[in-house]
C-alpha positions as CSV (number, residue, x, y, z in Angstrom):
1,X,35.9,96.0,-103.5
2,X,36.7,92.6,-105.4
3,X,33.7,91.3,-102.9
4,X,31.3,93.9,-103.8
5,X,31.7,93.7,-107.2
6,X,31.7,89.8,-107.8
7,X,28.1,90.1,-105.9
8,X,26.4,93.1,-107.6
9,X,27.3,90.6,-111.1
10,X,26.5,87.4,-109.9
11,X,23.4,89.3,-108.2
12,X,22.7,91.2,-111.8
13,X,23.1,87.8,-113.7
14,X,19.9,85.8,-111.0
15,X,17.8,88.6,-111.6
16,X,18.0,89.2,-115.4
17,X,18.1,85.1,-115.4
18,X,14.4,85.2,-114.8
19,X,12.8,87.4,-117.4
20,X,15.3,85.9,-119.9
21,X,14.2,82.7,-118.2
22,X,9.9,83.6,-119.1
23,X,10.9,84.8,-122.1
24,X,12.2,82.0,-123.5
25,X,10.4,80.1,-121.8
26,X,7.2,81.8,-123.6
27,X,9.2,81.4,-127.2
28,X,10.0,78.2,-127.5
29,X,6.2,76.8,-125.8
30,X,4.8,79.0,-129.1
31,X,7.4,77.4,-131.6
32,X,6.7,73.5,-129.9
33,X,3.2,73.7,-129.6
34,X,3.3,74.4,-133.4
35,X,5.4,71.1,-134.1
36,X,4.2,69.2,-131.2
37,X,0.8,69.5,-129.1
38,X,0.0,72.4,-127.5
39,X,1.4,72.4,-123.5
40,X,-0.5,74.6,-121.2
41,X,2.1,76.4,-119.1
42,X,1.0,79.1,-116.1
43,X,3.4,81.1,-114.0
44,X,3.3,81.5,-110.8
45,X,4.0,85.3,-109.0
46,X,6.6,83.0,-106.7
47,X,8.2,80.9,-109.6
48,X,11.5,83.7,-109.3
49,X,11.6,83.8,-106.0
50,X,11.9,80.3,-105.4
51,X,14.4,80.2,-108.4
52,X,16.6,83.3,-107.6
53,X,16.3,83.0,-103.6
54,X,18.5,80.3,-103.2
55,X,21.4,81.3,-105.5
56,X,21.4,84.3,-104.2
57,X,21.5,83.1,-100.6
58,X,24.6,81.2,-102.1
59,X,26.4,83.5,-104.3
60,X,28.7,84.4,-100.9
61,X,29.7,81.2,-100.6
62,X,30.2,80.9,-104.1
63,X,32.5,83.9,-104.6
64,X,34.6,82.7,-101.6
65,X,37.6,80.6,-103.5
66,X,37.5,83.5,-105.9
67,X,38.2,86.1,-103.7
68,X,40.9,83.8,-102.0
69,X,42.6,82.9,-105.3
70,X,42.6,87.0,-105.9
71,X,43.8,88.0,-102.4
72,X,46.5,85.0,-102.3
73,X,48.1,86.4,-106.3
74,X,51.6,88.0,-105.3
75,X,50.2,91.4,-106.8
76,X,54.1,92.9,-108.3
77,X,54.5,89.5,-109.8
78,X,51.4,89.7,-111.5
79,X,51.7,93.0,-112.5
80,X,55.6,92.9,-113.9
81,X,54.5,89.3,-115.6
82,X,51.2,91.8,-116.7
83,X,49.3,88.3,-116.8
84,X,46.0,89.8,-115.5
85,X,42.6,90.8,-117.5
C-alpha cells in the first residue's frame, strides 16, 4: 500500500512536471525576449518522453529507502510516541 501510493505521487508529480515545465517554459521566453533578444524555442512531440521516461523508470528505486525506513519504524512505538504525520 505505502508502495503503491509513493508511485502513483511521484508518478503524478513527472507527468504534471511537463506541462508546468512548457508552461513556464512559454512565460518566461515571452517576458525575456522583451528585456533581452528574442530566443526562438520549438518543442519537440518527444521532449516529455525523454524527460519523464527516465525518472519514471527510476522512481522504484527511488522509493526503495523510503519504504525501508517505513517498514523498519517499530509501529506501537510510533503510535504511543504519536510522532507520525
Amino acid at each position: 500500500m505505502v508502495r503503491r501510493e509513493l508511485l502513483i505521487l511521484g508518478g503524478a508529480g513527472i507527468l504534471l512536471s511537463v506541462p508546468l515545465g512548457y508552461a513556464l517554459a512559454y512565460g518566461l521566453n515571452g517576458v525575456l525576449s522583451e528585456a533581452w533578444f528574442d530566443v526562438p524555442t520549438t518543442f519537440a512531440i518527444f521532449d516529455p518522453a525523454a524527460m519523464a521516461l527516465p525518472a519514471l523508470l527510476l522512481l522504484p528505486l527511488i522509493v526503495r529507502p523510503v519504504i525501508r525506513r517505513i517498514r523498519n519504524q517499530d509501529l506501537a512505538l510510533l503510535l504511543r510516541r504519536r510522532s507520525f504525520g
